[in-house]
Structure formats: C-alpha cells, structure tokens
C-alpha positions as CSV (number, residue, x, y, z in Angstrom):
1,X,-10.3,-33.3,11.5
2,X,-11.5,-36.1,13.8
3,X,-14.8,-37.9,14.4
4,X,-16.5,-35.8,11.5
5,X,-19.8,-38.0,9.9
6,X,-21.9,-36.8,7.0
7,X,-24.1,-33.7,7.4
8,X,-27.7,-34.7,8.5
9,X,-30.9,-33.0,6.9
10,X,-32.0,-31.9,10.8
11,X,-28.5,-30.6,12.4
12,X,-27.5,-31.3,15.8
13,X,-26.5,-27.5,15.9
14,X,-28.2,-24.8,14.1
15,X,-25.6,-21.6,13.7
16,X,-26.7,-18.1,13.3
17,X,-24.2,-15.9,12.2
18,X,-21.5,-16.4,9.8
19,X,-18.5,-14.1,11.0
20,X,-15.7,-15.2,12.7
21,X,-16.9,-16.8,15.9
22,X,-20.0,-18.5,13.5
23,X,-17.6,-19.6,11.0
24,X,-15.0,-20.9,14.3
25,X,-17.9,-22.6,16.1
26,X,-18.9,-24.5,12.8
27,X,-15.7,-25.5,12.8
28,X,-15.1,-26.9,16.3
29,X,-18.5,-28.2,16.4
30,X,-17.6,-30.5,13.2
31,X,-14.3,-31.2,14.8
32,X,-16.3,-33.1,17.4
33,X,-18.6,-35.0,15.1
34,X,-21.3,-32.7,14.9
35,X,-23.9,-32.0,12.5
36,X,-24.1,-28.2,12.0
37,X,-26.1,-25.4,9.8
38,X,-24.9,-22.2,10.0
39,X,-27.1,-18.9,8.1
40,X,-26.1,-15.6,7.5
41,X,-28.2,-12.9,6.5
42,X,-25.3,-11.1,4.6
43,X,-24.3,-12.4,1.4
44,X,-20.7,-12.7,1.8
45,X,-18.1,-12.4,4.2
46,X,-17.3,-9.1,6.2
47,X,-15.7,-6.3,3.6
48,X,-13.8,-4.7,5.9
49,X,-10.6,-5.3,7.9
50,X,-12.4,-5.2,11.5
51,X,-10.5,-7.6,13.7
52,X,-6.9,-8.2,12.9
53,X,-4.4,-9.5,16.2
54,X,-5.2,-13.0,16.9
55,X,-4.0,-14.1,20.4
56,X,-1.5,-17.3,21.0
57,X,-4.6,-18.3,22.9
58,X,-6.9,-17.9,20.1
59,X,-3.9,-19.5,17.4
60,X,-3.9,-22.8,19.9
61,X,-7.5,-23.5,19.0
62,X,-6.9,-22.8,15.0
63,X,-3.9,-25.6,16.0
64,X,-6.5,-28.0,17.5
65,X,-8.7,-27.8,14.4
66,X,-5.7,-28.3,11.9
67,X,-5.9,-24.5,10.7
68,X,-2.9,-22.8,12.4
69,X,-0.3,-23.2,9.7
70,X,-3.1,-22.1,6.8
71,X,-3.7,-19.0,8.9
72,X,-0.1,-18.0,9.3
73,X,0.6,-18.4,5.5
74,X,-2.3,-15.8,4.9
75,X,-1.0,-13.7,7.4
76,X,2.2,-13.4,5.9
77,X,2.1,-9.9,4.9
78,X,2.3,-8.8,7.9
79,X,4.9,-11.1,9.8
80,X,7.0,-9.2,11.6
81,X,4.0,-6.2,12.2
82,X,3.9,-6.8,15.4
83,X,5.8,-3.4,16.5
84,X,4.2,-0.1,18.1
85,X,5.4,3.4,16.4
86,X,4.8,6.7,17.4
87,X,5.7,9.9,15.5
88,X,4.2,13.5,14.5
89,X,3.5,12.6,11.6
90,X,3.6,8.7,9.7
91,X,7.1,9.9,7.9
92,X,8.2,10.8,11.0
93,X,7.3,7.7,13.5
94,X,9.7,5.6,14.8
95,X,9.8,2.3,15.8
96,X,9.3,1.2,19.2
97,X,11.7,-1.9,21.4
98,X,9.0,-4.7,21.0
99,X,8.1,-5.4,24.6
100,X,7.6,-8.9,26.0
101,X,6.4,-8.3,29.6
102,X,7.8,-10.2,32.4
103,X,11.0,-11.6,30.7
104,X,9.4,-13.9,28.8
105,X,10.2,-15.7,25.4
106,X,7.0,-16.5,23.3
107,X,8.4,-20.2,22.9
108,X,8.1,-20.3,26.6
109,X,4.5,-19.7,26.9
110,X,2.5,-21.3,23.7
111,X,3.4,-23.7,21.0
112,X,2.0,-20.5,18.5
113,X,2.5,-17.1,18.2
114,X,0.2,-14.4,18.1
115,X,-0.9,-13.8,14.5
116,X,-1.6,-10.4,12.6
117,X,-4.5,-11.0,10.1
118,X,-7.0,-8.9,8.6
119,X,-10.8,-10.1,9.5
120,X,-11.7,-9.8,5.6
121,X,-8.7,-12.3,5.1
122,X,-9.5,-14.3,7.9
123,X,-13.3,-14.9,7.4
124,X,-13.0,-16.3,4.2
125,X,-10.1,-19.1,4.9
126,X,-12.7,-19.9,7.8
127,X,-15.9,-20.4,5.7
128,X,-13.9,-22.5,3.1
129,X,-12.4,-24.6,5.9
130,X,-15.9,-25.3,7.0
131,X,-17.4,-26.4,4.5
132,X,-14.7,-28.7,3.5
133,X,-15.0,-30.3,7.0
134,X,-19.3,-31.1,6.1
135,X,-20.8,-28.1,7.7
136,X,-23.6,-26.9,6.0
137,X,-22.4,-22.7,5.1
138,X,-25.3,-20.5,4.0
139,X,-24.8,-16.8,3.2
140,X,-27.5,-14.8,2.0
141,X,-30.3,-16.9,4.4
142,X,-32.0,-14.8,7.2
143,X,-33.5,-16.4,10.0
144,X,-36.7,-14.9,10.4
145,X,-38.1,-16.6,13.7
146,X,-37.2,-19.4,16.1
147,X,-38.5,-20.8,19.2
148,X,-37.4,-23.7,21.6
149,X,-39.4,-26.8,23.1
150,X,-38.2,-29.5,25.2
151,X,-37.2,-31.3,21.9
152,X,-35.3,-29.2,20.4
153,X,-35.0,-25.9,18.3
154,X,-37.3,-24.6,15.2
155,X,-35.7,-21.7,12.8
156,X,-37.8,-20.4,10.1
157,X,-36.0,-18.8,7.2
158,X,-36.7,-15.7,5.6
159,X,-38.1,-17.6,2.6
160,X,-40.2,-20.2,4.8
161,X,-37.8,-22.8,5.4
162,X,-37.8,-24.4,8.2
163,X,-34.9,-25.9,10.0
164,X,-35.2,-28.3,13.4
165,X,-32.0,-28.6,15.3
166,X,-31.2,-29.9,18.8
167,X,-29.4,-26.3,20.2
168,X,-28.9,-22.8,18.3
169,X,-26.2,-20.8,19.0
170,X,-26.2,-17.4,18.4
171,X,-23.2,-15.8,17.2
172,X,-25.3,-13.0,15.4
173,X,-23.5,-9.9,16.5
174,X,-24.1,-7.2,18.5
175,X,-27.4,-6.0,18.1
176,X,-28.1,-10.0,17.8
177,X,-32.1,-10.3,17.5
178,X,-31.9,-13.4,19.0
179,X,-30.5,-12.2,22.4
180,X,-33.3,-9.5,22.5
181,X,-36.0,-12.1,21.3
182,X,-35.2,-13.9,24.3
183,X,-35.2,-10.9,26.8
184,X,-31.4,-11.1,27.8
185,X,-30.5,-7.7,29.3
186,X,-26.9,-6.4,29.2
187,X,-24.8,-4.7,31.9
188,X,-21.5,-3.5,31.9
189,X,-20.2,0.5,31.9
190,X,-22.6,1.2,28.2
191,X,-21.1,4.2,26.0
192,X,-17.1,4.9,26.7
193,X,-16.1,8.2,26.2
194,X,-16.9,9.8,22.7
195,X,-17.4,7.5,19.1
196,X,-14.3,7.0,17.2
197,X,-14.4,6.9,13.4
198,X,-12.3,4.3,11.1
199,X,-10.9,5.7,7.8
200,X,-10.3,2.3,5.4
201,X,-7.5,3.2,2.8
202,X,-5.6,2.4,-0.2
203,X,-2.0,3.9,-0.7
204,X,1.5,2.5,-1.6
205,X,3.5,3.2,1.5
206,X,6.0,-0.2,1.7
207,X,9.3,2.7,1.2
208,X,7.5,5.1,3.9
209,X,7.7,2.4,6.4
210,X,10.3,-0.2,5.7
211,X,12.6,-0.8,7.9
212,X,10.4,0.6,10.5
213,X,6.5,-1.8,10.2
214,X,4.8,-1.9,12.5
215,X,0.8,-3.1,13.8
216,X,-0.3,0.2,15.1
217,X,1.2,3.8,14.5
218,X,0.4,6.9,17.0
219,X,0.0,9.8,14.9
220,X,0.4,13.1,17.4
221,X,0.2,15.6,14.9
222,X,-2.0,18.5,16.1
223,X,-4.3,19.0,13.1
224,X,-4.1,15.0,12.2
225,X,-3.8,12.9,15.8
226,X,-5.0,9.5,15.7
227,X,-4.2,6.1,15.5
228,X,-2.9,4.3,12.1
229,X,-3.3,0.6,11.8
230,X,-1.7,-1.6,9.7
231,X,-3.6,-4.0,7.3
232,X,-1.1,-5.4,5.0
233,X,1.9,-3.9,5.5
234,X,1.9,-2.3,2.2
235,X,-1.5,-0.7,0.8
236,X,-3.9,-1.1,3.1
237,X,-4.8,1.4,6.2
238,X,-7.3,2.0,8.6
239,X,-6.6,5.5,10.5
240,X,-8.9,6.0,13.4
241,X,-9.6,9.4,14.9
242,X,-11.6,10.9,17.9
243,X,-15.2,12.1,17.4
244,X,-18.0,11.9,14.9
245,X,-16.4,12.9,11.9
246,X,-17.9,11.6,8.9
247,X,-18.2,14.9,6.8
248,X,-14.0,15.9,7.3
249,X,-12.0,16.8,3.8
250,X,-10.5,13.2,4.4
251,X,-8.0,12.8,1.6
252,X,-6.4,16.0,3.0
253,X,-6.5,14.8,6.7
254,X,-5.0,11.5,5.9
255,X,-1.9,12.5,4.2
256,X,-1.4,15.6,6.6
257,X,-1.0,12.8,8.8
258,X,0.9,10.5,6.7
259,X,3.5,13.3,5.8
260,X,3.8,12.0,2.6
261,X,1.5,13.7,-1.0
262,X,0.8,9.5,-1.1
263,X,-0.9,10.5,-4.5
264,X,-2.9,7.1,-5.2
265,X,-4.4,7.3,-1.6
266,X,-8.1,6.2,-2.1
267,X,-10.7,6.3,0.8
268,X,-12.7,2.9,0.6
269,X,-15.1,3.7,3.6
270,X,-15.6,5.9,7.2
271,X,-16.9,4.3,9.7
272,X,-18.1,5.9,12.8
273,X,-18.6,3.8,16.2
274,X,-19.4,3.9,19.5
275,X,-16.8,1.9,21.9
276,X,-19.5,0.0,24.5
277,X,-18.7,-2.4,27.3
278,X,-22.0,-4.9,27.7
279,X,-21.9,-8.1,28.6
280,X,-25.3,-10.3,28.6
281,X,-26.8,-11.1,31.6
282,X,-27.2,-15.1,30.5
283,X,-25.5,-16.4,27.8
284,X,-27.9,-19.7,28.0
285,X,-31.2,-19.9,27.7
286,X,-32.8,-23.1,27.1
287,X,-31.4,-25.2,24.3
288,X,-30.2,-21.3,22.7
289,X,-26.5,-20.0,23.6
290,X,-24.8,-16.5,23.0
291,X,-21.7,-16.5,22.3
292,X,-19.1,-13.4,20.4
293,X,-20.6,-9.7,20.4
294,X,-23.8,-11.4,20.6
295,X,-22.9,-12.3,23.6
296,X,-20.7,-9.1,24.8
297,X,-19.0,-6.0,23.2
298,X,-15.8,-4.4,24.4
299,X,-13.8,-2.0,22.9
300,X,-10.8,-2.8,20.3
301,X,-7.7,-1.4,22.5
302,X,-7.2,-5.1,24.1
303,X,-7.2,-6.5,21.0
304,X,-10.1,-9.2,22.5
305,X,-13.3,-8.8,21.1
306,X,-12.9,-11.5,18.3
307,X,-10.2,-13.6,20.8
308,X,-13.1,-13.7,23.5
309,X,-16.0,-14.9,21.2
310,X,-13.6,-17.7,19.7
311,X,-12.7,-18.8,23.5
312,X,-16.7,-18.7,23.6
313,X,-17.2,-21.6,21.1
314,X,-14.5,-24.0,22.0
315,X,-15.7,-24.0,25.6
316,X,-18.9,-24.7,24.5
317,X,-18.4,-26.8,21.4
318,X,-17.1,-29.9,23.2
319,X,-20.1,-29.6,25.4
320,X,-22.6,-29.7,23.6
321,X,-20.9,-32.7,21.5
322,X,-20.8,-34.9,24.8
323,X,-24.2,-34.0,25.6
324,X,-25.5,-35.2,21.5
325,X,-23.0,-38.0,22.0
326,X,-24.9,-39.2,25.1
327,X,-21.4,-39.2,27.1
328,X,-23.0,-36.0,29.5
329,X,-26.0,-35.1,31.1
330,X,-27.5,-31.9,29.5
331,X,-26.8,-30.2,32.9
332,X,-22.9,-30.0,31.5
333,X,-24.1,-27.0,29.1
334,X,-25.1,-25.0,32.4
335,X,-21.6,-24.8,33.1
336,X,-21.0,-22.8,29.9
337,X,-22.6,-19.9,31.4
338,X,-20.7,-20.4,34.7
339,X,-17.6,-20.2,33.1
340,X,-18.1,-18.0,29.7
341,X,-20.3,-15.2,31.2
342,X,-17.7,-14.3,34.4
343,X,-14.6,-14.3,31.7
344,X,-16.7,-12.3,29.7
345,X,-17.4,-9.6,31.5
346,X,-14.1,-9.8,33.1
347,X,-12.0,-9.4,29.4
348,X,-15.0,-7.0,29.0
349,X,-13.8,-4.4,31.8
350,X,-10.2,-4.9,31.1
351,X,-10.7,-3.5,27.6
352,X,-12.9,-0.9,29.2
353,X,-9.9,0.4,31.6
354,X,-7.6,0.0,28.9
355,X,-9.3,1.8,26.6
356,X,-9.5,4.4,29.3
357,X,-5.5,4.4,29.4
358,X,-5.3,5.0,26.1
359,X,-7.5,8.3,25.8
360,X,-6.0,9.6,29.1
361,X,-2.4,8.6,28.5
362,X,-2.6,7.5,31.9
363,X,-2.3,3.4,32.1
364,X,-4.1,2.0,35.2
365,X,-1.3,0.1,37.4
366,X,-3.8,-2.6,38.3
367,X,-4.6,-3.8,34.9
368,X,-4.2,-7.6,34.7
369,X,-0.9,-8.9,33.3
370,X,-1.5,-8.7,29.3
371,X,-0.4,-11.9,29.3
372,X,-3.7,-13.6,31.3
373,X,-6.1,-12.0,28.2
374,X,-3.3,-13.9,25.5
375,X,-3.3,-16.9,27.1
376,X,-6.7,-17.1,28.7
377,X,-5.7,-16.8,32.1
378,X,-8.6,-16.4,33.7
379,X,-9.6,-19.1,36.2
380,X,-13.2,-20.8,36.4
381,X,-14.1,-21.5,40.0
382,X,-17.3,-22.7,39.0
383,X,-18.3,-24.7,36.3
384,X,-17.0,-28.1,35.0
385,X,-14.2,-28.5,37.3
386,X,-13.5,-30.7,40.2
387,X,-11.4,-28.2,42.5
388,X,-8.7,-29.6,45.2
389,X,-8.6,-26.4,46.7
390,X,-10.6,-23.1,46.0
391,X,-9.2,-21.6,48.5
392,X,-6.2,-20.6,46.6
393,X,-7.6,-19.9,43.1
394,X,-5.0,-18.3,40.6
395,X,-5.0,-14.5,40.5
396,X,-6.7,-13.4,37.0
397,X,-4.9,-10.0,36.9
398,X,-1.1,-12.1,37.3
399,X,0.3,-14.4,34.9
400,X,1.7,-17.3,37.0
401,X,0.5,-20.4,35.5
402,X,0.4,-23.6,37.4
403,X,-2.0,-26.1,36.0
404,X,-4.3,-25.3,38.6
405,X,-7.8,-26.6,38.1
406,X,-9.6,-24.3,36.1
407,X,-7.1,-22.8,34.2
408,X,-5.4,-23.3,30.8
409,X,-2.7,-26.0,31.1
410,X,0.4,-24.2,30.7
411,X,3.1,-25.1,27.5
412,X,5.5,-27.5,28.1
413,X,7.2,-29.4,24.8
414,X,6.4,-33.6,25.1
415,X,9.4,-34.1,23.2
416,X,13.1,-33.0,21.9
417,X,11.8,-31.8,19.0
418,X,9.8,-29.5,20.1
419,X,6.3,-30.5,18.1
420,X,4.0,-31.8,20.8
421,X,3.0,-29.5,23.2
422,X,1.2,-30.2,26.7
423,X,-1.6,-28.0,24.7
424,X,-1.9,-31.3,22.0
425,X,-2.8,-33.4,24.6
426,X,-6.3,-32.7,24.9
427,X,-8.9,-32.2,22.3
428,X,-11.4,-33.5,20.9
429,X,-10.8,-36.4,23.2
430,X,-9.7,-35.7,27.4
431,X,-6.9,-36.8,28.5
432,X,-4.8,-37.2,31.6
433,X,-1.0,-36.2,31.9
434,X,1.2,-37.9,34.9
435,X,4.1,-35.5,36.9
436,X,7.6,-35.7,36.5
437,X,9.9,-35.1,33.3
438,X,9.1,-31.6,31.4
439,X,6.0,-31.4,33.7
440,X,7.9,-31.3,36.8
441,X,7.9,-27.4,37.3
442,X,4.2,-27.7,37.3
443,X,3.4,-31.2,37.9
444,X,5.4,-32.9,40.4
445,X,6.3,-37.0,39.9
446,X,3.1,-38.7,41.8
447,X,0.7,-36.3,40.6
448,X,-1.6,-36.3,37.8
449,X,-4.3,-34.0,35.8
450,X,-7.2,-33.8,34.2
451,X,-7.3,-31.9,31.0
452,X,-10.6,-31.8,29.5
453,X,-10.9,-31.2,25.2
454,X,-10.8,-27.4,25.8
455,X,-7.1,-27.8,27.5
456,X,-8.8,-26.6,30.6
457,X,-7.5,-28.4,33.9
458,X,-10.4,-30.3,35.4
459,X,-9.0,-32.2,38.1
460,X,-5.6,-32.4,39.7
461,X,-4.7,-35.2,42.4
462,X,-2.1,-38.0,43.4
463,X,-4.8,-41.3,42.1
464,X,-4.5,-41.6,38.6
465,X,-7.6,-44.1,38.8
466,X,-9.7,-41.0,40.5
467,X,-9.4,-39.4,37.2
468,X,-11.8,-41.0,35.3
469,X,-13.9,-41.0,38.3
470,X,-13.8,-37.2,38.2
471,X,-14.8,-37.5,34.8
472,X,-17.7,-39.2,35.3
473,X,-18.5,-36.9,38.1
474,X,-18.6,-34.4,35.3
475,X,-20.3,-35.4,33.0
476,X,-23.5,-36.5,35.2
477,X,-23.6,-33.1,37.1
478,X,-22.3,-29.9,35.6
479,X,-21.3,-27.2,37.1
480,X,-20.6,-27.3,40.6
C-alpha cells in the first residue's frame, strides 16, 4: 500500500465500527496516508455468514488496496457458485443457464469478477489486512460518548479513554447510536412485507449437489418453501423462510426440504429479521460521516447492502485524505453527501422493488439494468465533478457506459497482456488518460479525462492543460 506513515497517538480518522465497511474504510483511509483508530464494541468479528456476493465493483476497490487476489483465494470454496437452482425439494433442484444480461462477457466489463465469500471469512482477512497496513484495530472497546468542535472530534471510551481525532466516521450499523445522537432521521419505504428468518447449518451435502452448485437454491416444496444459500459449497447453509418462525421443529423442516435424512445436520442459529429500506437523511454532519447500514439498510435480494457501504468509504476516504493533506478545502467532504446519499437511496429502492419481485414472482420491467448496481453505474450530477454537459446525464436504470463525468470509468485493458486496466489508472493518486488507442470507443483521439482516486470521471474535455485546472477547481470548492 502507498503513502502509509506510522500510526499517530491522536488519528486523523477515528473509526467506529469494525465490520466490513469499518474494517474497508481503515483500509482505504491507510491506503491514502492516514492515521486511523477504529473501536468495536464486539469482541471479535461477525459469527455469522451475513453478507456473501461481493460485486466486480466492490472486487475493483479490494484491487486498488492490494487485497483482490487474497480475497479470491479465501473464496475458493465456492468458485464456480455462482449458479441459481430451483427444485421441490434440494435433491431435486436443478441447475439453472447462468445468465449474463445484455450479451456481455465479464472480461468485457471489469478487470475482476464478482466474488462469493462468506462475511465471517471475509471480516477477518480484512481486520488482519488492516492492521498490517498501521491502522490502529480495537475489538472489544465501546465508544461511550463523542462530540464535535471546530477542531476536531472527542470519543470517550467505555472505560474513560479518551481519543481526539480530526473526523469520525461512523460505520456502526444499523441501529448506529451515533446517527441517532446526532438527530439524523431516515426515510425510505420502512418495514417490507413480513420478517424472514435465517436457519445457519452444518451438513455434508458436496454428493447432494455436485455437479449441480450453486449460490442460491429455490426450495418450492409446500410444507418446506424457501430459499437455500450456499456458504461453502460443502457444509455450510443458511435456509431462509417467510415469517416469524423461531419456535418451528427445525431439524425436521430442513431436511424435508433438503430431501435428503442429512443425518449430521446441526442447527447453529435462527435468526429472525425484518427486511427495511431507510436511508439517512444526511450522511454528514460536521466533521462526523455515516457510511454502510449506519448510513442505510436495504434488503438482501440485490445482493448490495455490504457492496453499497464499501462504495461509501472509498468515495469518502480519498476525501478526507486531500482535505488532512492540505491539497482540498474542507468544503470537498460536502460533496460526499451529494454524491453518497442520492446513490444510496437510489441502490436502496432498487433492492426494495426487487425484493418485491421476489415475494410476488412478478419482476418489475423497469428495474435498472443489474449491471448499473455491479458496476456502480449510477451517475453523480452533483458533487465533485466538473460536468461538460448535464444535460445528457447517463441513465441510472441502463448500463451504457461512456466515461461520462460522473460515472465510473469503464474497463478497457492498457496493454496486450491484459494486466492494467483503465480502472489502475487512478488511485490513490488522479490521473488523466488521453483518447485514441483502446480508449477510442469511449474516448476519441483529441480528448482527454479526468479520473479522480475513486475511478470516478471528473472532467472530460479537448485541453489536456484544463485538466489540472479542473482539478484545482475541485479541490477549492466542492461540490457544485
């Protein structure tokens, strides 16, 4: 990792909140030179599967921060998951054409492919990876209090301690404490539908589905309907079922499902839940930032919860470093809410709606292309950009990608042998690519871009020297 120095007593960035988008931000903020803290109340990482389909999108920022290749080699249980089935009973399911919408090849859009990897695998590769990059990883630490001035940020610990930082982001969850301590409301469509409730698993079932694996299993039996999800291919399960139903027989439920007497099955926990769509009316306030379910929940059907909340903290990350670097007027961390809060809420609602597909059977036609939630499609029309011409801003529900300004650069290979993506240019550092060559479907010869650390277009034009002037522009007045 570049432009790391050594851990200060007081950090730049105090972190609350130590699951994945806490343990990502540490990492991007250290990535950019930062000193960073981060606490956790619990005292270890998250025990339970949770999360598990990481977006290319997502897998380009583990590939900025070095991580992408250790990721994929403790996903590789479940390489080649990445299937739908469907059957009355698990025994019965068959294996479903793996779809790639619109004709594309995966090469074609992103240097990385998605990634299937448990969140209880996941979190702990990411807390290690931390700390050996210098940030400052605390489990077991509540924060008790903290307030803002125009210096900076005070935390108190549960035991007393106090930590100053310049900024605190909160990455604290859901019911985050900080978010309500600061009087944030939340809006969005609240409760959807009726809870669901998670069965975790154990049971040897590699010759029940091999040949056939898959991520996610429809189970349509009649007394056993519900959704089976695949955690390592092999022994571990989570089946998810309609309704509040914590007090079901559910060794008997399970393997009516399964189809299968599956005689070491062991339940390790049920989990009841409420899917939600809210979405924080301010994800700034002051020197403190929201970011992950802190910041907004959706539910799981989009596979975007996690993917969102990591998009979160490498938007901000770089940010925040130019601003502590003294290359950026604080008025550049505005622009986080500008940008973070309307892709939000926007991710948000298409979870919401698909989630509605899913319990109707009914898909809603006008669903944006899967592809703009994979890729981070969505365009910022406000924020810290420098737009040619907002009067043709990309569509958020297609997927035609153009290297417009506010939008992801799209994937093009720099060279034959196909190692350097258009997504390697940028970050930590800006950059600015020139037309022509493998650019030229995008980037005509005589015009250049912008890309700013986040691989975000900031400026397009024909003056290569106006680049830098945009830059500047940027950096002293944020967001327009």
């Amino acid at each position: 990792m570049s432009g790391q120095r050594t851990q200060a007593s007081s950090p730049d960035v105090l972190i609350v909140g130590g699951g994945l988008v806490g343990l990502t931000a540490a990492l991007a903020l250290r990535h950019h030179g930062l000193a960073v803290t981060l606490v956790e109340k619990h005292a270890a990482t998250s025990p339970q599967p949770k999360a598990r389909r990481f977006h290319m999108r997502t897998m380009e920022i583990f590939r900025e921060l070095g991580l992408a290749a250790l990721v994929r080699e403790a996903a590789r249980d479940l390489a080649g998951h990445d299937h739908f089935a469907a059957g009355r009973t698990l025994a019965e399911s068959v294996q479903q054409p793996l779809h790639i919408p619109g004709g594309h090849t995966i090469d074609e859009l992103s240097p990385e492919l998605p990634c299937l990897i448990a969140q209880d695998q996941l979190e702990p590769l990411l807390r290690q990876a931390a700390s050996d990059a210098g940030a400052e990883i605390r489990f077991g630490t509540r924060l008790a209090e903290a307030w803002q001035d125009a210096d900076g940020v005070v935390g108190i610990l549960a035991d007393g301690e106090k930590i100053e930082a310049q900024y605190l982001l909160a990455a604290d969850g859901a019911r985050s404490e900080i978010r309500r301590s600061l009087g944030i409301a939340r809006s969005g469509r609240g409760d959807l539908g009726e809870p669901s409730t998670n069965v975790y698993f154990r049971a040897d079932l590699a010759d029940v589905v091999r040949g056939r694996e898959f991520n996610l299993c429809k189970i349509e039996h009649p007394d056993a309907a519900g959704w089976l999800a695949s955690i390592d291919g092999r022994a571990r399960w989570v089946f998810t079922v309609a309704g509040d139903r914590a007090d079901r027989a559910w060794p008997n439920l399970l393997r009516t499902a399964l189809g299968v007497p599956a005689p070491d099955l062991d339940v390790l926990s049920v989990l009841t839940w409420q899917p939600q769509m809210l979405v924080a009316d301010a994800f700034s306030a002051g020197r403190i930032h929201l970011a992950g379910d802190a910041a907004h929940v959706m539910p799981p059907y989009a596979a975007s919860g996690a993917n969102t909340g990591i998009a979160d903290v490498h938007n901000l990350a770089w940010k925040l470093a130019a601003v502590l670097h003294g290359q950026a007027d604080p008025a550049l961390l505005d622009s986080y809410d500008a940008e973070r809060r309307p892709a939000g809420y926007f991710v948000a609602d298409q979870s919401a709606r698909r989630s509605a597909g899913f319990a109707s059977g009914v898909p809603d036609p006008s669903l944006a292309h899967p592809f703009v939630l994979a890729l981070g499609g969505y365009q910022y029309t406000h924020g810290a950009v420098i737009a040619v011409d907002q009067t043709d801003p990309e569509p958020t529900t297609e997927f035609a990608p153009a290297g417009r300004v506010g939008t992801r650069i799209p994937h093009r290979w720099l060279d034959a042998a196909r190692t350097r993506s258009t997504i390697d240019a940028a970050g930590p550092a800006w950059a600015v690519l020139k037309g022509g060559g493998p650019l030229t479907d995008f980037l005509p010869q005589g015009q250049h871009i912008l890309l700013r650390p986040d691989h975000i277009v900031a400026w397009r034009g024909t003056d290569p020297d106006a680049a830098a002037d945009a830059k500047k522009t940027l950096a002293e007045a944020a967001p327009r």
